[in-house]
C-alpha positions in Angstrom: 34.4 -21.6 2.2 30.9 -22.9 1.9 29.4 -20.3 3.8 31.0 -17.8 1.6 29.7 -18.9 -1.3 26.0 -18.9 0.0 26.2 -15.6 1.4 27.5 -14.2 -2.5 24.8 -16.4 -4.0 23.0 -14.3 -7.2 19.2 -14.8 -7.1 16.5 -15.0 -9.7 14.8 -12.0 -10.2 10.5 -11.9 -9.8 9.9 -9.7 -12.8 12.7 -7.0 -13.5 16.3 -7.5 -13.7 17.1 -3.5 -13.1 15.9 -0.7 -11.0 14.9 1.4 -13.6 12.7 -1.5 -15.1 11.1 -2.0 -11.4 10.5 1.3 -11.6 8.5 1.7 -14.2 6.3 -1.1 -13.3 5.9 0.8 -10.1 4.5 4.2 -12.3 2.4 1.7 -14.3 0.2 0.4 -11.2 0.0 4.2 -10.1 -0.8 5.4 -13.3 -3.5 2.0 -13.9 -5.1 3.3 -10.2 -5.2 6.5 -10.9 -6.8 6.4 -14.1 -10.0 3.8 -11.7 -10.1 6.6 -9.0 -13.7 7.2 -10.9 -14.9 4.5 -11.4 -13.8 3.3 -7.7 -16.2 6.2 -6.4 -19.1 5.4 -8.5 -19.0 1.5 -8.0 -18.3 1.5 -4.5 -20.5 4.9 -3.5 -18.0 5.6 -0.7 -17.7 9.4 1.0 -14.5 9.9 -0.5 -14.0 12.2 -3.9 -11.6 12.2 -6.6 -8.9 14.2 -4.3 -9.3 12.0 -1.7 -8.5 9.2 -3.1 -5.7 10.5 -5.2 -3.8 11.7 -1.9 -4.7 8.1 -0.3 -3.1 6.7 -3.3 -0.1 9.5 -3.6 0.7 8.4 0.4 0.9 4.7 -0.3 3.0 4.9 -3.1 5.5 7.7 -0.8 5.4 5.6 2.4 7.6 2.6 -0.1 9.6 5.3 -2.3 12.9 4.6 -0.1 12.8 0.7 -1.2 15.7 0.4 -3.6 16.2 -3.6 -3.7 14.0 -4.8 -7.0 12.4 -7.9 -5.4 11.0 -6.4 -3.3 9.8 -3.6 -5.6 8.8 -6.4 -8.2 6.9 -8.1 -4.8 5.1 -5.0 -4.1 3.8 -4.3 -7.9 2.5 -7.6 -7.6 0.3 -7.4 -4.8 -1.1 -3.7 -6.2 -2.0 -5.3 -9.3 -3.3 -7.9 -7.4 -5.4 -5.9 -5.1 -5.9 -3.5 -8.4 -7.9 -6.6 -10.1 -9.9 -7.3 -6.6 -11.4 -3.9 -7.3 -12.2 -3.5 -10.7 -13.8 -7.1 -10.5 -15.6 -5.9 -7.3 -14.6 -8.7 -5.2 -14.1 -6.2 -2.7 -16.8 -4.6 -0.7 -17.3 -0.9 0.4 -15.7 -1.9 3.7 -12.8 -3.0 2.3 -12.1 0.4 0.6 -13.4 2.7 3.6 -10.5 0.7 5.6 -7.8 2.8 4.0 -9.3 5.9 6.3 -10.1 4.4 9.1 -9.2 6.5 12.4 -6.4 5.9 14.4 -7.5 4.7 18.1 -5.8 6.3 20.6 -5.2 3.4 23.5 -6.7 4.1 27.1 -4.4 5.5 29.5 -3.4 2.5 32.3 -0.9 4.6 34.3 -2.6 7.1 37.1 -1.8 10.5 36.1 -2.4 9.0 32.2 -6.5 8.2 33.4 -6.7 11.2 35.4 -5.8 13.3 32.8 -8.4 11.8 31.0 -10.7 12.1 33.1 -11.3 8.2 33.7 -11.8 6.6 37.1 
């Protein structure tokens, strides 16, 4: 009986109660970065322009768009307004923000027919 009990157990919520109310927390963070994409460029001087950074920002916001439960949506809002204040204060450096494009590296071949496709002895 215990058990069941703790497995039904209603938590606190972090910030909203409903979806729809995590939700629009989530559009105001995307709408507050999207409205410092200028001011990002011309404090930081990074190689990036205006598009750029929109689709960088567009592809974060996608890659959590299936998360449905509202803590963790509510979690998430609060680290990007979070990070959102380490940039307009500039507590970040340019590194920092060129770290979003950084390459992918591609791991060296160990197997045989892997290096000597490569070319590596």
């Amino acid at each position: 009986m215990v058990v069941g009990r703790a497995a039904t157990k209603a938590v606190r919520p972090l910030l909203s109660k409903e979806f729809c109310e995590a939700r629009r927390r989530a559009i105001g963070l995307y709408r507050a970065f999207y409205r410092y994409i200028p001011y990002i460029l011309t404090f930081y001087d990074i190689t990036k322009n205006e598009e750029d950074m929109r689709w960088k920002l567009r592809e974060y916001f996608y890659k959590n768009a299936c998360i449905t439960d509202v803590r963790v949506i509510d979690l998430l809002v609060i680290k990007g307004y979070c990070e959102l204040k380490e940039v307009t204060n500039q507590w970040q450096q340019k590194g920092h923000m060129m770290r979003h494009w950084s390459p992918t590296i591609e791991r060296k071949p160990t197997d045989f027919l892997g290096k000597f496709y490569a070319g590596i002895d």
